[in-house]
N, C-alpha and C positions, 0 to 999 in steps of 0.2 A: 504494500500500500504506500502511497506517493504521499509526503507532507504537503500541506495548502499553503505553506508560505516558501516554499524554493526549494531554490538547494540548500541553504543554509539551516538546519532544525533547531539550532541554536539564535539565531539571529536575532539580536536587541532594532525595534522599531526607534530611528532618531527622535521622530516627533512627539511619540509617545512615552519613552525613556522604557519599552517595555521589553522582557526578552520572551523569546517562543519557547517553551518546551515542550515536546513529543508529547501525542498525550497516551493519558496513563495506559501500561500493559505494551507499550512501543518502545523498540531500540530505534535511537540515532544512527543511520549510515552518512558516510563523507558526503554522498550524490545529493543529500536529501530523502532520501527513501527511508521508508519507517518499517520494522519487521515488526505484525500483530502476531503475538502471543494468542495462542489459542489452547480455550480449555476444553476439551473433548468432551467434558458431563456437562457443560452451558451449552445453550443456543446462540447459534453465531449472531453476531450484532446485526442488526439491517441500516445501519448506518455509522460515518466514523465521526467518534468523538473528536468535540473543539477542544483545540491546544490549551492547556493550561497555559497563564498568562502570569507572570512576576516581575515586581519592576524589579531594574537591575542592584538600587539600593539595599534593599529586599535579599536578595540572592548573596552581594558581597558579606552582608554581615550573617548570617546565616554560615557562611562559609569561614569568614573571624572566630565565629562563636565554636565551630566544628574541630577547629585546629586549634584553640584554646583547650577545650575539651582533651582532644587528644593527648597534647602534650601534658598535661595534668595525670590523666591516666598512666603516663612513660615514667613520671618520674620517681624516684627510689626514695626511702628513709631519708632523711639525713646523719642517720643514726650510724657510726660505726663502731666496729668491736675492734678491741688493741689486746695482744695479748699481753703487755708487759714484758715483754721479751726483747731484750739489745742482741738483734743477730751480728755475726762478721760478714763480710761479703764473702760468698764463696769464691774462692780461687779457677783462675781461667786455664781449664786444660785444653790445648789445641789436640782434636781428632786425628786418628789416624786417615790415610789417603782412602782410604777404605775403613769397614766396618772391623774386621778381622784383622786390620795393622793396628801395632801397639800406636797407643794415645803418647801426647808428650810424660808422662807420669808414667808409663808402665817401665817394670823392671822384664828385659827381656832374655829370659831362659835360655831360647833356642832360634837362630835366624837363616838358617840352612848351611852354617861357616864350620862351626865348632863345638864342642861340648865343653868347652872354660868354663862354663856356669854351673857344673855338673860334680859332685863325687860320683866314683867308678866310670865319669863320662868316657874312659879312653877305655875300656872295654865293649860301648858299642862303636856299631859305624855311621857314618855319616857320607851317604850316596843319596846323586845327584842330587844332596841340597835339603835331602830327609835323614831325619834319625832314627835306626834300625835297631832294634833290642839288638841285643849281644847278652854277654855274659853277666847275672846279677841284676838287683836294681839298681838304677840312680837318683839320686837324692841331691834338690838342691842344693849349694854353699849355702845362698839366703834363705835365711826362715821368714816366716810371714805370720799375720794373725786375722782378723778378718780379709779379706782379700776376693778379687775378680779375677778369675783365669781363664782363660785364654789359648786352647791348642787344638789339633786338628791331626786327626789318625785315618790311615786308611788298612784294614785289613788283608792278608795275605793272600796273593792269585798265584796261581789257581789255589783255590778254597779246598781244604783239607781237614780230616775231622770231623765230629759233630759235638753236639753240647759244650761242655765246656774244653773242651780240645781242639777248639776252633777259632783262631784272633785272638785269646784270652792273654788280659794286660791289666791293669787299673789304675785307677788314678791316686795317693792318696794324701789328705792333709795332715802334719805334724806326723806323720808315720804311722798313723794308725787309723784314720777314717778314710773308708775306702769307696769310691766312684767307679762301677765297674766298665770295662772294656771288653767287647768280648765281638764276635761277628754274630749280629743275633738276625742276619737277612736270611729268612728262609734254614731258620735254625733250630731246632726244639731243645729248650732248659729250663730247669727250674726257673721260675719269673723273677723273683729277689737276689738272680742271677744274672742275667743278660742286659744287656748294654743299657747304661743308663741308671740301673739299680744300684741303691745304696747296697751295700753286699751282705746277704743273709737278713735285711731290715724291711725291704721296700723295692718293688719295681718300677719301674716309671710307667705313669702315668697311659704314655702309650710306645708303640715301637716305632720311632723313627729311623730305622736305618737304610743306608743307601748300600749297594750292590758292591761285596770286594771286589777291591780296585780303584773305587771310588773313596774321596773324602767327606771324612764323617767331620763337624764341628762339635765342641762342646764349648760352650761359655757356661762358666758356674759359679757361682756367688756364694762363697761361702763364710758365714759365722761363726769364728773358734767360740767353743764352751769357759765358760768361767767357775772358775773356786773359792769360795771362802778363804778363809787364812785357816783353817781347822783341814782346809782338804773337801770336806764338801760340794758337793754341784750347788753353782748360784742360779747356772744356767746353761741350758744342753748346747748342744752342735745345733746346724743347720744349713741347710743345703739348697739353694736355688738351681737347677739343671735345664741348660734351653740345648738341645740337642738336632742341629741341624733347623735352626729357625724357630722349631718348635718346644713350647715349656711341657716339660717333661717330670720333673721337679718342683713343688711350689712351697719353699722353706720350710721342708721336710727337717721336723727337730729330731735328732738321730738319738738312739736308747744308749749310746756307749761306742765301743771301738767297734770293728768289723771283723772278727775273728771267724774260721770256718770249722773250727773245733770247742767253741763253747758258746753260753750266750753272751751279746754285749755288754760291756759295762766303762763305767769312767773311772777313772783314776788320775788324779790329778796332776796337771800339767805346766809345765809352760807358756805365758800369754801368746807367744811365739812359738812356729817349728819348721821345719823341711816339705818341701812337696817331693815324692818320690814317684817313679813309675816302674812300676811292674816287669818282674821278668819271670814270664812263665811259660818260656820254650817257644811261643812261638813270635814270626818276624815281624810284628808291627810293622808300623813304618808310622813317625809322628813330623811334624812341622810346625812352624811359626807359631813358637808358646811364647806368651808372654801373660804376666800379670802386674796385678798393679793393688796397693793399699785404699780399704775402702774407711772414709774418714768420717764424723759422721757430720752433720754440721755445729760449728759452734755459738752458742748462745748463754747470756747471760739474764736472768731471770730478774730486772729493775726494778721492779713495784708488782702489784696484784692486776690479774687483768681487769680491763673496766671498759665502759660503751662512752665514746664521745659524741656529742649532737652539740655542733658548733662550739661555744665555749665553753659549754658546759660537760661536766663529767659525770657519771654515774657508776657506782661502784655496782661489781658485780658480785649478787649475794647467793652464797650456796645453801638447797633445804637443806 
């Protein structure tokens, strides 16, 4: 249906100060043309309704008042909550060139050169740029305490073995909490064994592994446990495992050490200790490890927290 006043369905009359609008149940088109809404259960109209009529006075303030409205609706409290807490800035560490290169902070293990960073490192090898089990574990020089690690293993081709006689390596913190290694693609083992699993505690979550040959990544976050001064647990291990992208791990608090002939338990430590890896006959193959100290942020606690609304304060009261 065609408007009776032009092309224009908006169009303000000069003489009259009046503007047109569509009438009711019609869309404005650019040409002039008006689309009737039609309601299937009414009887069609036998004629078309006259345009509503508004002067443009009319209209601008109506529009004032609309966008008034709105913006009253957008705006927040003025009220904010302060915890009382004096943060430090935290410190800028530049990323590596990639996800999987060490960050400016990380301490690096293994860079495909050498095994300096290693005890027993000179009984494995170091081909094409990987490091190969050999003879014994190797145990970091530097100990660490909570800490993010960092390393990337490919299991042995062709594929030999089954269960645990197959890839089998592990990861462990201060010597005694162990992150299993193991080739678990198209593999059958106990669960609380194969790759990913805290060892005799916990399987992961799920099986992410990729085909020997290929590389496996782990990044793991790990919480050393704390002791009283009596020796006591203040507070257990803990384990974040992203396995190939995937969280595998979700700070899984560990019962004790990982032993495979009794159950875990703690015994008090070191804040600090060694990462070692595994030698358990078969050829690994590991690469580009590094870690790094995780810190946590530092703050100092000034006053109680409280809510401020402009200049004023209000303390915040606990039932």
């Amino acid at each position: 249906m065609l408007s009776e006043k032009g092309s224009d369905p908006l169009r303000q009359d000069a003489k009259t100060n009046q503007i047109d609008l569509p009438p009711m149940g019609q869309t404005p088109f650019r040409n002039g043309a008006h689309l009737q809404h039609v309601n299937p259960m009414l009887p069609a109209p036998t004629h078309s309704p006259r345009p509503r009529r508004y002067s443009a006075h009319f209209a601008l303030r109506t529009a004032v008042l609309l966008c008034c409205m709105l913006g009253r609706s957008s705006q927040t409290s003025g009220q904010e909550y302060l915890s009382g807490i004096q943060w430090e800035r935290p410190p800028i560490v530049a990323p590596g060139q990639t996800d999987a290169m060490p960050p400016a902070d990380a301490v690096v293990l293994f860079d495909g050169s050498d095994t300096a960073a290693w005890v027993n490192g000179e009984n494995w090898k170091v081909e094409e740029g990987n490091l190969v089990i050999g003879r014994g574990e190797i145990r970091s020089k530097e100990e660490f305490g909570d800490c993010q690690l960092h390393l990337e293993w490919s299991a042995p081709v062709p594929a030999s073995g089954s269960g645990q006689g197959r890839g089998n390596s592990g990861i462990f913190f201060m010597g005694r909490y162990e992150v299993q290694v193991l080739d678990s693609y198209d593999n059958e083992t106990y669960s609380d064994g194969q790759a990913g699993a805290i060892y005799k505690q916990t399987p992961p979550m799920v099986n992410a592994m990729r085909p020997p040959g290929q590389w496996n990544t782990y990044d793991i976050f790990w919480k050393a446990p704390r002791f009283a001064d009596d020796g006591s647990l203040r507070s257990p291990a803990a384990i974040t495992l992203v396995h190939n992208g995937i969280l595998v791990l979700n700070h899984f608090e560990l019962l004790g050490d990982t032993p495979f002939h009794r159950p875990p338990r703690y015994e008090a430590h070191g804040e600090k200790g060694p990462i070692s890896i595994q030698d358990h006959g078969n050829p690994v193959r590991f690469r580009n490890i590094w870690v790094r100290e995780i810190k946590p942020p530092v703050g100092t606690q000034v006053r109680e927290p409280f809510l401020r609304d402009g200049e004023k304060e209000i303390p915040i009261t606990t039932p």
